[in-house]
C-alpha positions in Angstrom: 87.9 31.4 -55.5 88.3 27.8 -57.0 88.1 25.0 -54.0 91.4 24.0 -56.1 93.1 27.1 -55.6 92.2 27.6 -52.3 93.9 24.4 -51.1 97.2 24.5 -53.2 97.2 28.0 -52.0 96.8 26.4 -48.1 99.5 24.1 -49.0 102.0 27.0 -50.2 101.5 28.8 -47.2 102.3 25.1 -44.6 105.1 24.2 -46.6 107.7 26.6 -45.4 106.7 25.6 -41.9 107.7 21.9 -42.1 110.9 20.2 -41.4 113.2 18.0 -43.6 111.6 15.1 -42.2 107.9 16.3 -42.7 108.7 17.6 -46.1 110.3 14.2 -47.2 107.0 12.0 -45.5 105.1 14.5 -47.7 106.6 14.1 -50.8 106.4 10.1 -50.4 103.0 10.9 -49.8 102.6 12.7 -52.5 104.6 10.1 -54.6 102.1 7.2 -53.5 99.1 9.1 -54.6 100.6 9.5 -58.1 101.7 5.9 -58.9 97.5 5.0 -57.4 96.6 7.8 -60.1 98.7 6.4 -63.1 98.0 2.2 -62.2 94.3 2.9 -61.8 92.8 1.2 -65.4 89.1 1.9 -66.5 87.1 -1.0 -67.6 85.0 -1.5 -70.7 81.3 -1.3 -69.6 81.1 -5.3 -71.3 84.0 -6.3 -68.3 82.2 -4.2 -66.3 78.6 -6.1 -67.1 80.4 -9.5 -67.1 82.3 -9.3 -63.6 78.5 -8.1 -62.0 76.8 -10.8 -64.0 79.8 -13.3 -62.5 79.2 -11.7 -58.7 75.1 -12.8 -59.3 76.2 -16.0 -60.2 78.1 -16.6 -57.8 75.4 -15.0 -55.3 72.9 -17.7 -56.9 75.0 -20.6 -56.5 75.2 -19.7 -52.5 78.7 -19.0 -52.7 79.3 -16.2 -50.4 79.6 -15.3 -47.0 77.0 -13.7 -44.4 78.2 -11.0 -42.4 78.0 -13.2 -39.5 80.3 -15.4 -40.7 82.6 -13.2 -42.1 83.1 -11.4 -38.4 83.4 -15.2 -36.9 86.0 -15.2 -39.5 87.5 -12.3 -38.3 87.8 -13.3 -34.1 
């Protein structure tokens, strides 16, 4: 059986079981995932290329942090 299937199957068979309030934290849940899904753009592989080329840049020109500053940063 499809992994798919098996888990909207799983979630058919828990739903009954929940509560108004469970059902509706779900269904926001649910909701947030879709507007992630629908907002979430590709790139081109040239803005792709570019931002990478920018980060090495950047890297070259010492403009970053170390991960010992960034967790003094973080205290």
């Amino acid at each position: 059986m499809d992994v798919c299937i098996k888990v909207d199957k799983q979630i058919q068979n828990y739903l009954p079981l929940l509560g108004v309030k469970e059902k509706k934290s779900l269904l926001y849940t649910i909701k947030s995932f879709m507007e992630l899904k629908e907002n979430t753009q590709r790139i081109s592989i040239e803005q792709y290329n570019k931002e990478i080329a920018d980060s090495e840049a950047r890297i070259d020109a010492g403009n970053y942090f170390t991960q010992e500053e960034v967790e003094a940063l973080i205290k």
